[in-house]
Rosetta silent file (secondary structure, phi, psi, omega in degrees, C-alpha in Angstrom):
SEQUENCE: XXXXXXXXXXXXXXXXXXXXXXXXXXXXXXXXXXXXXXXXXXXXXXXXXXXXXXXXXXXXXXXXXXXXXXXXXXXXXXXXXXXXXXXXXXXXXXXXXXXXXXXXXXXXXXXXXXXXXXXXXXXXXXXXXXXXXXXXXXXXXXXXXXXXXXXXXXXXXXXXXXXXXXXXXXXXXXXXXXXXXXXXXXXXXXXXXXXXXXXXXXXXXXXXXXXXXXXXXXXXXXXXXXXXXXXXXXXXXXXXXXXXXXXXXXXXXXXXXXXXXX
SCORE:     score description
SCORE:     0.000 S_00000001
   1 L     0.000  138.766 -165.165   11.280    8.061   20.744 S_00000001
   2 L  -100.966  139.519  170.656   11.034    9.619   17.270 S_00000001
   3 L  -126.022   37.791  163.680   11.840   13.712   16.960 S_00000001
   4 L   -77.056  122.366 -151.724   11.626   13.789   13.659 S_00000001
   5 L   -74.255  166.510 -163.361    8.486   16.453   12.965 S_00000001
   6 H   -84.989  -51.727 -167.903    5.555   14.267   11.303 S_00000001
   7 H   -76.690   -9.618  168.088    5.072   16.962    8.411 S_00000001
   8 H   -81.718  -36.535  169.045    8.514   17.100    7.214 S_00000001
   9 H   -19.962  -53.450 -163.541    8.511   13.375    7.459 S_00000001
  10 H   -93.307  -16.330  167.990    5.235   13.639    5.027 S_00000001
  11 H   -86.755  -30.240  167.751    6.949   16.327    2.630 S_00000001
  12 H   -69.025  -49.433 -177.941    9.723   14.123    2.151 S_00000001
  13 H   -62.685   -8.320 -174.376    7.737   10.841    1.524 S_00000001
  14 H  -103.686  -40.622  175.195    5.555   13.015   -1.036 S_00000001
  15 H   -78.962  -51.381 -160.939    8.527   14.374   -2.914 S_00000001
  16 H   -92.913   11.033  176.789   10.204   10.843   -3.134 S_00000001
  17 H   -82.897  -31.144  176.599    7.050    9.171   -4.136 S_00000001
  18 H   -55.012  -59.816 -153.561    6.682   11.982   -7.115 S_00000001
  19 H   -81.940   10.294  166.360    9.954   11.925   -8.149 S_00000001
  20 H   -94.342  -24.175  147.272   10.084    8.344   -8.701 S_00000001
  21 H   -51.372  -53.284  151.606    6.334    8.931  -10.421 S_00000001
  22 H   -17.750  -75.671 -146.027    8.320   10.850  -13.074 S_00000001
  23 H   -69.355  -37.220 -154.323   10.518    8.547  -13.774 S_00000001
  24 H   -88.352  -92.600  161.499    7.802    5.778  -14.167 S_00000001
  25 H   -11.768  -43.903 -157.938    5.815    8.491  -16.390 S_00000001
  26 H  -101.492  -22.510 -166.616    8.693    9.056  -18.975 S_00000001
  27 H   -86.456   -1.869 -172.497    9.465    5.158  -19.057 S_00000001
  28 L   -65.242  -25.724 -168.172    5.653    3.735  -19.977 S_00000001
  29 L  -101.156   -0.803 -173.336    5.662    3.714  -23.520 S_00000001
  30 L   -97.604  169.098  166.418    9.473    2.031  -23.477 S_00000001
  31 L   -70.447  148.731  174.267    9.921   -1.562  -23.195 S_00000001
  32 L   -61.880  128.501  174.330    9.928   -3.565  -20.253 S_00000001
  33 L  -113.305  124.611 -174.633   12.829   -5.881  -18.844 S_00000001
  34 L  -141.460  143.320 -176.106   11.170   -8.275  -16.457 S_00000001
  35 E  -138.991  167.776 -171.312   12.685  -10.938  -14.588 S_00000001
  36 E  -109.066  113.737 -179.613   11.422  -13.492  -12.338 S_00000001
  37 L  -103.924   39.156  176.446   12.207  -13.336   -8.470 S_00000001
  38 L   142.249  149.132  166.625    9.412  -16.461   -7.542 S_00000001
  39 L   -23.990   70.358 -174.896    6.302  -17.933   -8.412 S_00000001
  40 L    79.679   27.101 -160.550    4.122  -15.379   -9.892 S_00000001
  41 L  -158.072   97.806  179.621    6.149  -12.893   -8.525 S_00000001
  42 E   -90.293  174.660 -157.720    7.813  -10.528  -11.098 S_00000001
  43 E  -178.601  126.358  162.552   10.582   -7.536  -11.123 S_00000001
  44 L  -144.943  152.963 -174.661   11.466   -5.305  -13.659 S_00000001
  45 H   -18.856  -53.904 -161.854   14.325   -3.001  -14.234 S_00000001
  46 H   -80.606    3.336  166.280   12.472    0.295  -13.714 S_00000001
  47 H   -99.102  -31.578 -176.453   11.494   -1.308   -9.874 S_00000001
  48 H   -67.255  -58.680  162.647   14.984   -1.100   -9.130 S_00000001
  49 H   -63.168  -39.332  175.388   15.838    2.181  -10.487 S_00000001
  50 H   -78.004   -8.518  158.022   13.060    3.666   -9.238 S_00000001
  51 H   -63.052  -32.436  169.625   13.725    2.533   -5.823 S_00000001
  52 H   -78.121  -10.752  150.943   17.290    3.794   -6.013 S_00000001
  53 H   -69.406  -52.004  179.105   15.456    7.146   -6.848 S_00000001
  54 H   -75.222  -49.231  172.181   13.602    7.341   -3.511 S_00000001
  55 H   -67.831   -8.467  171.277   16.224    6.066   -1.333 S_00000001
  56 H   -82.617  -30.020 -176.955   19.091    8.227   -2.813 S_00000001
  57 H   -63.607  -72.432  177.470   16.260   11.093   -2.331 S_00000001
  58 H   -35.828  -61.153  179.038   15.589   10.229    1.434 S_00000001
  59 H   -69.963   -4.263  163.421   19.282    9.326    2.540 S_00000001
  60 H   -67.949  -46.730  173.979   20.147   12.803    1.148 S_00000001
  61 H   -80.594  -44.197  179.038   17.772   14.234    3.714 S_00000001
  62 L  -129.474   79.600 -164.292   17.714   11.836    6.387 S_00000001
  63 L   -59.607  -47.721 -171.427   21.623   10.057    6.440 S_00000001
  64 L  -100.333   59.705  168.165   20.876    8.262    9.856 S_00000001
  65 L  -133.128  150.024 -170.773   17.320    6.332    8.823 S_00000001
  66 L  -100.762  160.922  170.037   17.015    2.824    8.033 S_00000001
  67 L  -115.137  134.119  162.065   15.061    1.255    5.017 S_00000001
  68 E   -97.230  115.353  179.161   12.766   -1.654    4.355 S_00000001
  69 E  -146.520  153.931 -172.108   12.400   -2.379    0.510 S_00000001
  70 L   -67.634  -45.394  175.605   10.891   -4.556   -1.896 S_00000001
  71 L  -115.228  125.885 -158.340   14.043   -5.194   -3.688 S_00000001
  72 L   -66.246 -176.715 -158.930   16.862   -5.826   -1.689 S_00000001
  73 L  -175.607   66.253  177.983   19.683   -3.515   -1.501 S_00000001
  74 L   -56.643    3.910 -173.478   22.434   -4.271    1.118 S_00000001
  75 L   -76.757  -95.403  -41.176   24.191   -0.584    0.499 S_00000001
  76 L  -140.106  146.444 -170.603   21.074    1.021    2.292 S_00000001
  77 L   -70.715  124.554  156.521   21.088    0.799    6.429 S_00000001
  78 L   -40.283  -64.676 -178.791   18.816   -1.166    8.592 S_00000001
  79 L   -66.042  118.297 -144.177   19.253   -0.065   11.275 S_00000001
  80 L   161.911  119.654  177.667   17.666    3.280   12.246 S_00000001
  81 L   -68.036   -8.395  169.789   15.328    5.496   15.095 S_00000001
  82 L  -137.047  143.175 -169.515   12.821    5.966   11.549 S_00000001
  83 E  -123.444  147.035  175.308   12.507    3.043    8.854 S_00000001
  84 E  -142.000  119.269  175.265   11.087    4.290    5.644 S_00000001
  85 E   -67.614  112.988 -170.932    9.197    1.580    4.300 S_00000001
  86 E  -152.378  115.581  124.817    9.211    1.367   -0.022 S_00000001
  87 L   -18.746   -9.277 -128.606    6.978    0.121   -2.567 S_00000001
  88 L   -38.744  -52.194 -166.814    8.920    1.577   -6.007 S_00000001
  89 L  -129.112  105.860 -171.853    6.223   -0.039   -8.046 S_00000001
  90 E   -86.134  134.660 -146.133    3.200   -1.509   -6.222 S_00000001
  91 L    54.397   43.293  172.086    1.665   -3.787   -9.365 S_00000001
  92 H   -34.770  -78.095 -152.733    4.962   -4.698  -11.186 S_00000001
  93 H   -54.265  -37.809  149.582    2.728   -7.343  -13.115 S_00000001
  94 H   -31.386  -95.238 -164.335    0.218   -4.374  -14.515 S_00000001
  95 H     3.365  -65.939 -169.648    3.483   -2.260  -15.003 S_00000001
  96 H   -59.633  -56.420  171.242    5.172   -5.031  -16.759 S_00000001
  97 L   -40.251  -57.853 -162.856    2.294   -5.663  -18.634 S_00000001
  98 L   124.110  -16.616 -176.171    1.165   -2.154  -19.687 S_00000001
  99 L   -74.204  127.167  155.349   -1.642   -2.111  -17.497 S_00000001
 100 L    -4.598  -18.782 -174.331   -2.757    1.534  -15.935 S_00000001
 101 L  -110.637   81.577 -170.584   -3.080    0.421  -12.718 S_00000001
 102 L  -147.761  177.965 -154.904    0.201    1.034  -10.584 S_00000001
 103 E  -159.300 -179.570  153.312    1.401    3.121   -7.588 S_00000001
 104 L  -158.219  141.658 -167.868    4.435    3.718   -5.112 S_00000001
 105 E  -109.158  121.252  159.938    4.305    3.400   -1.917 S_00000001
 106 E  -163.234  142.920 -178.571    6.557    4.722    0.954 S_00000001
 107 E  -107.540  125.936 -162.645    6.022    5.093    4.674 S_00000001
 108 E  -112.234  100.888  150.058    8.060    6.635    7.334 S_00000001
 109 E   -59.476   93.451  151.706    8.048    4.090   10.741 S_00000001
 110 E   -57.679   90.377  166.023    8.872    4.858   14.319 S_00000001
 111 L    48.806  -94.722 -171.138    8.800    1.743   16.312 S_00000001
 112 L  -120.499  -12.271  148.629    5.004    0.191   16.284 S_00000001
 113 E  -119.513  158.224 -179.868    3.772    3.729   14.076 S_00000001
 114 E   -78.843  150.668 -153.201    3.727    4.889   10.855 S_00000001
 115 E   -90.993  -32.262 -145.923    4.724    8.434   11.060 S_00000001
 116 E  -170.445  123.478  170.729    4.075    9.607    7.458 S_00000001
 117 E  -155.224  122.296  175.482    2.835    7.565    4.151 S_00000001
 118 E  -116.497  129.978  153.773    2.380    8.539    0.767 S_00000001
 119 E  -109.517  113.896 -115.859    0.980    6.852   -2.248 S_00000001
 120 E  -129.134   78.184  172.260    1.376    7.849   -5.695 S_00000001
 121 E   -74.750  100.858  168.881   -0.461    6.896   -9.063 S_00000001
 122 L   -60.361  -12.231  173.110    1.968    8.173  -11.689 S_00000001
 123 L   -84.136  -42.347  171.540   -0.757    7.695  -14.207 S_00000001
 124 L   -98.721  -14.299  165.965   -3.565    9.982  -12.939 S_00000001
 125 L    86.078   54.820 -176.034   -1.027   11.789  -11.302 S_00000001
 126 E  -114.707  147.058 -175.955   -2.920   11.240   -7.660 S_00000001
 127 E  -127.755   89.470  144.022   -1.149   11.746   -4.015 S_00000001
 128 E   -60.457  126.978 -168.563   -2.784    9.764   -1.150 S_00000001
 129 L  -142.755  160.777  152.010   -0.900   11.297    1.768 S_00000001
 130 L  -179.730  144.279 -176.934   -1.235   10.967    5.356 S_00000001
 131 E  -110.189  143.093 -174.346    0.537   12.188    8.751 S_00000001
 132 L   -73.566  147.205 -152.644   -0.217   10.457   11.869 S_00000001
 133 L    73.435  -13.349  172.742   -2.689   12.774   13.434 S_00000001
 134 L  -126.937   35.714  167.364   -3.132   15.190   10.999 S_00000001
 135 L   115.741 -169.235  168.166   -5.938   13.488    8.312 S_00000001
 136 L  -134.474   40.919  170.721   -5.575   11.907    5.055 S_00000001
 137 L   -44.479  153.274  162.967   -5.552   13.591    1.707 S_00000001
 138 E  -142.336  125.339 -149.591   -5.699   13.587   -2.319 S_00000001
 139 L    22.704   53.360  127.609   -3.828   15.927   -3.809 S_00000001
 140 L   109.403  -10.575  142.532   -3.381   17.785   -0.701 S_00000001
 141 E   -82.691  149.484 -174.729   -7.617   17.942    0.069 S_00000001
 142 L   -75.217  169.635  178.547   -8.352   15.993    3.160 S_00000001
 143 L  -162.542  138.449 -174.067  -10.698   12.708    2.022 S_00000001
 144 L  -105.832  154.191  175.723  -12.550    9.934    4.260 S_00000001
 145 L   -76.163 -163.101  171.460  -13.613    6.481    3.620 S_00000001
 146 L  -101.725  135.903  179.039  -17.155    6.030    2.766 S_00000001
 147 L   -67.046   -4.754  174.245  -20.211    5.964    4.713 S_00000001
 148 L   -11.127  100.189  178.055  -21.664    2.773    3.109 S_00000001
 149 L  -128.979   28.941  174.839  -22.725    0.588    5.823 S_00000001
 150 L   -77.681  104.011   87.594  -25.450   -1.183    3.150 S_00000001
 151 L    42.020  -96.526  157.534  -23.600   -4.890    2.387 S_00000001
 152 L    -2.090  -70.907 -167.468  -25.515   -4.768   -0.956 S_00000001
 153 L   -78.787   -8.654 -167.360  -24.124   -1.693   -2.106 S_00000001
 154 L  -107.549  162.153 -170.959  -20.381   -2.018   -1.446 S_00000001
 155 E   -97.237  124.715 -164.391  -17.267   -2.380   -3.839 S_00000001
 156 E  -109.375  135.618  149.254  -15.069   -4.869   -2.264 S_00000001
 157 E   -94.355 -177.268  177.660  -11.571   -5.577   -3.364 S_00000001
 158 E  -177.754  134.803  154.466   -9.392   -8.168   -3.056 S_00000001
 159 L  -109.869 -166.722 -153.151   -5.905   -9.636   -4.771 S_00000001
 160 L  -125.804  117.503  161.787   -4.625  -13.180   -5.281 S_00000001
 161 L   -39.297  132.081  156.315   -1.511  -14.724   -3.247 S_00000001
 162 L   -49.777  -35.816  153.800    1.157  -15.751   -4.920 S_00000001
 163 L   -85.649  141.919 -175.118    0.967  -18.957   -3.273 S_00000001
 164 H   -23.909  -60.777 -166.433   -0.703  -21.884   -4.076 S_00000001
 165 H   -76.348  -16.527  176.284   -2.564  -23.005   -0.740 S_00000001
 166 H   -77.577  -22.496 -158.704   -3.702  -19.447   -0.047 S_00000001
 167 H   -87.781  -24.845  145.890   -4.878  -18.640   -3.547 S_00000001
 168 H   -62.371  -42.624  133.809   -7.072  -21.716   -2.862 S_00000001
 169 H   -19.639  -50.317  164.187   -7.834  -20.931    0.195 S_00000001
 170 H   -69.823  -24.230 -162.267   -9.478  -17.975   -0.866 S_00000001
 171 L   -83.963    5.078  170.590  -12.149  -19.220   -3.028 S_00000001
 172 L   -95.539  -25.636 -169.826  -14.598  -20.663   -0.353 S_00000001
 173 L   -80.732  -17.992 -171.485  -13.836  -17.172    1.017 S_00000001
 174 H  -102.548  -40.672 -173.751  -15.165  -14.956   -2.364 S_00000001
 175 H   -72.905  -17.137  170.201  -18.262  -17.832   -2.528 S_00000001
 176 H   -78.629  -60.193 -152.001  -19.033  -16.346    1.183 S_00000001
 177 H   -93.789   -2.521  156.839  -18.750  -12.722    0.830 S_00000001
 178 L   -46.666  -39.850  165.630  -19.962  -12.611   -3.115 S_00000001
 179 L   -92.867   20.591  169.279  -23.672  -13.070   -2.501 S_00000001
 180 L  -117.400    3.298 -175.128  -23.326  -10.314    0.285 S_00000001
 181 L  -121.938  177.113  154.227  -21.865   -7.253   -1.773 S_00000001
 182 L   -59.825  -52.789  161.209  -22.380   -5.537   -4.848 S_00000001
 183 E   172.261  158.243  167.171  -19.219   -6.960   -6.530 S_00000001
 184 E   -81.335  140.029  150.073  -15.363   -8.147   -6.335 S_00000001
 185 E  -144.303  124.882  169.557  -12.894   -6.747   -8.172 S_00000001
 186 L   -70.234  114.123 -158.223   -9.151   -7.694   -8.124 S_00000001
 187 L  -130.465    3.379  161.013   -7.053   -4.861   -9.428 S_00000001
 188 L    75.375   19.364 -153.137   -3.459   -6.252   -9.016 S_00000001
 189 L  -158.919   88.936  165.757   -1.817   -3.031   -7.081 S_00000001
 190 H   -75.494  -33.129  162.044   -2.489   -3.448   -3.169 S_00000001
 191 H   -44.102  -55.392 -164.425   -1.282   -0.143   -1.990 S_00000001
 192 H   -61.798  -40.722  141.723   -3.622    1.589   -4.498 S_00000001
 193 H   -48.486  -29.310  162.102   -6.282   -0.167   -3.269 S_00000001
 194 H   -82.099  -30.349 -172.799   -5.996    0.747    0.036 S_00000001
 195 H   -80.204  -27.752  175.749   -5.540    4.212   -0.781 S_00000001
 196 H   -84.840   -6.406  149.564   -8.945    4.116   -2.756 S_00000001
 197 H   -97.430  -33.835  139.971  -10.637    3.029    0.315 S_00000001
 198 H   -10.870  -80.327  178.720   -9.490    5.636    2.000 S_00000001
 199 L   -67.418    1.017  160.964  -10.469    7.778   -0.392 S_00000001
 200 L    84.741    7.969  164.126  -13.888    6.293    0.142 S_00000001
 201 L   -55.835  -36.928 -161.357  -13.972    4.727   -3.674 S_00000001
 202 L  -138.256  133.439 -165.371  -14.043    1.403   -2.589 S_00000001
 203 L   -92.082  -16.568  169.076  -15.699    0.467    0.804 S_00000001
 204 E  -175.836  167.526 -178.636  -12.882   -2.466    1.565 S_00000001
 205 E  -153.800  147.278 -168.296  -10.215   -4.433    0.559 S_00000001
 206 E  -141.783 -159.577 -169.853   -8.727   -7.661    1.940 S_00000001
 207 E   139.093  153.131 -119.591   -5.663  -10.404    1.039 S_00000001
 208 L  -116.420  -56.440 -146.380   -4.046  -13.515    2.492 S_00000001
 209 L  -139.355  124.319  173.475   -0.558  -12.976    2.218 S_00000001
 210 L  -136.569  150.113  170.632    1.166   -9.125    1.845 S_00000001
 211 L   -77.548 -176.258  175.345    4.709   -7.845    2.998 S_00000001
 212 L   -65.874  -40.627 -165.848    5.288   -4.660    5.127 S_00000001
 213 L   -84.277   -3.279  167.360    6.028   -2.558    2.160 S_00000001
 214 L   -78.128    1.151 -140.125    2.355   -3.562    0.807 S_00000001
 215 L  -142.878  -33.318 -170.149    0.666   -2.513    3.645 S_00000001
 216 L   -64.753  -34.501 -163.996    2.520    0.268    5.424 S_00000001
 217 H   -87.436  -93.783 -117.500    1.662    3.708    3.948 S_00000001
 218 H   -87.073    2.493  149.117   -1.857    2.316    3.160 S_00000001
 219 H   -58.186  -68.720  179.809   -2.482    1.313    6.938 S_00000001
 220 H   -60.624  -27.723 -169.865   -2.008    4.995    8.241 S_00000001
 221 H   -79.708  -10.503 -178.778   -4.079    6.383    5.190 S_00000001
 222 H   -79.148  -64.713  167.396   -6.931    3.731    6.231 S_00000001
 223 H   -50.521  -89.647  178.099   -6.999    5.159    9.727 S_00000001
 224 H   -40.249  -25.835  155.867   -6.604    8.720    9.319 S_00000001
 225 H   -64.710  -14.306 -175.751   -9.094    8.997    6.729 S_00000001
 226 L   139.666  -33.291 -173.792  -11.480    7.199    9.102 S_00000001
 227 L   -84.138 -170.121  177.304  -11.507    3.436    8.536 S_00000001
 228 E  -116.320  135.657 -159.598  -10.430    0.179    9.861 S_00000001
 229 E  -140.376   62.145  171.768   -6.902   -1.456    9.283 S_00000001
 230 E  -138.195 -142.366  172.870   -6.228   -5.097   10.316 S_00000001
 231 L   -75.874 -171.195  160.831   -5.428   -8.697   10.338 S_00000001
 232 L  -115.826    3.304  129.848   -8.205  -10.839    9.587 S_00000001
 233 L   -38.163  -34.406 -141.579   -8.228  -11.643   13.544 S_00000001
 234 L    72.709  -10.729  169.735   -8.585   -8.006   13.823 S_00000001
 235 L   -76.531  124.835 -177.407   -5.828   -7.074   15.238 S_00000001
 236 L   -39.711  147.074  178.601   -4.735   -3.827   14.212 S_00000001
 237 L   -73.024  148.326  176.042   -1.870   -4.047   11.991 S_00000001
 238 L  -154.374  118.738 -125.095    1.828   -2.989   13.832 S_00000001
 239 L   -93.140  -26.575  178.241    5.333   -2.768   12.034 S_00000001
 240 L   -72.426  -22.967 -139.649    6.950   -4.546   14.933 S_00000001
 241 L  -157.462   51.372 -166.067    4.820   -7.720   14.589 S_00000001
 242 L   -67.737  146.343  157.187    3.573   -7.912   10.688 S_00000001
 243 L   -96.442   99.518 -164.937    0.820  -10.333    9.732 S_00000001
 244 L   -62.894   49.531  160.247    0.191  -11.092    5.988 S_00000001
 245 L  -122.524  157.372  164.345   -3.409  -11.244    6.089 S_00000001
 246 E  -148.169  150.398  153.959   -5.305   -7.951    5.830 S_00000001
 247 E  -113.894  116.274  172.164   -8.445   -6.003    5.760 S_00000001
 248 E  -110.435  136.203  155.021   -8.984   -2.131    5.182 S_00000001
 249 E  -141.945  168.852  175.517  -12.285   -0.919    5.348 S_00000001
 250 L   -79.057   14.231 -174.353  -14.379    1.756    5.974 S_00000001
 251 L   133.495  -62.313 -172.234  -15.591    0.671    9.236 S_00000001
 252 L   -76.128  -48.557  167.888  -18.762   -0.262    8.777 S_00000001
 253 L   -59.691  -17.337 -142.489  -18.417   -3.696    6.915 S_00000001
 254 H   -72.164  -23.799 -172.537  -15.349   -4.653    8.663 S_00000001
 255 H  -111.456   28.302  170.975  -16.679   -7.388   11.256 S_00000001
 256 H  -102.097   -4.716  154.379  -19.428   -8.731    8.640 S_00000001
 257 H   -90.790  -24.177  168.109  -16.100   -9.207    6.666 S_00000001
 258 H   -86.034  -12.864  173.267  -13.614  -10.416    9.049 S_00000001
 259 H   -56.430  -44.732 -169.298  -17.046  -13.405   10.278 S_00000001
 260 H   -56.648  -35.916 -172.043  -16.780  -13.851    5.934 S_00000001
 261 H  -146.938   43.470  152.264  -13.640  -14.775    5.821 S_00000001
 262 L   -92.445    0.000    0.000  -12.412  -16.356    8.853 S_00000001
């Protein structure tokens, strides 16, 4: 049982998503060091250091919680009654690139829920937050998914596996659900995406194969704002028992999208 209170949980995960949003702010115009950890599956310096920003912020505050991160790190403990789940840079390959479109993610986990998840675009300078039970916000107004439950009308997202047989996989799946929306668009940053259906920008977003640290913060903000958050089974997503496949939506599309692309 966790007795850590949910809103300091969510003031911490908001502070170490910022202050790693800085640092990511002052570094955009410098060059990039990018290295390759896999197939279409990139790392650059500034993912490191900025991870080693949020978890030296967090283990300052909370000494006996464990971490889950994108880039390992054997100093930082496992082991823990709250796991705080980190993103540093959700779209490395934008990042690396130059493109605008990038985020950090981090989530504070209790057994099968997330307690507390914030996501952060260091570019527009936007805070997706949410505590379980108390809403969903940007920049600290609450915000809802959208009511859209017109097919036609909605903006679907969607990004591309790194692997082969899924990224194949998908394309009988975009020739299904392409003549039933408004349009696809692939925006390379899955946290961010999730957070903009949430925020009711984008009416859903889906993908084959994502880790925990893609998915966690941008679960609870999917809920609490309103929406739907799951496999493409449907089964709700749960931290104990991840699944790479996902959908977030606002509700209303979700089971003329999980029929699309089972």
């Amino acid at each position: 049982m966790n007795d850590e209170p949910i809103g300091a949980l969510l003031e911490t995960a908001e502070e170490a998503a910022r202050i790693a949003g800085a640092f990511l702010d002052e570094r955009w115009d410098t060059e990039r060091a990018r290295h390759t950890k896999g197939l279409r599956d990139w790392v650059t310096d500034d993912d490191i250091e900025a991870q080693g920003l949020i978890t030296d912020f967090i283990r300052a505050r909370y000494p006996e919680h464990a971490f889950l991160t994108e880039e390992e790190d054997s100093t930082l403990p496992a082991a823990g009654q709250v796991c705080w789940i980190i993103d540093p840079i959700d779209g490395t390959s934008n990042y690396s690139r130059y493109v605008p479109l990038v985020c950090i993610s981090v989530a504070a986990v209790a057994g099968a829920q997330v307690l507390a998840a914030a996501i952060y675009d260091p570019v527009r300078r936007e805070m997706f937050s949410a505590g379980a039970g108390l809403g969903a916000t940007y920049n600290g107004a609450p915000m809802a998914v959208s009511a859209l439950n017109e097919p036609l009308e909605a903006l679907i997202a969607f990004d591309w596996s790194h692997v082969e047989p899924l990224r194949s996989g998908l394309l009988p799946r975009l020739g299904r659900i392409a003549p039933r929306v408004h349009t696809l668009r692939a925006v390379g940053t899955a946290a961010l995406t999730q957070a903009w259906v949430a925020a009711g920008r984008l009416d859903a977003y889906f993908n084959a194969a994502l880790k925990p640290w893609d998915v966690a913060a941008g679960a609870l903000l999917v809920r609490e704002a309103g929406g739907r958050f799951t496999d493409w089974e449907g089964k709700p997503w749960d931290p104990r028992h991840h699944r790479e496949s996902c959908l977030a939506s606002n509700g209303h599309l979700h089971e003329l999208l999980l029929s699309l692309l089972g």
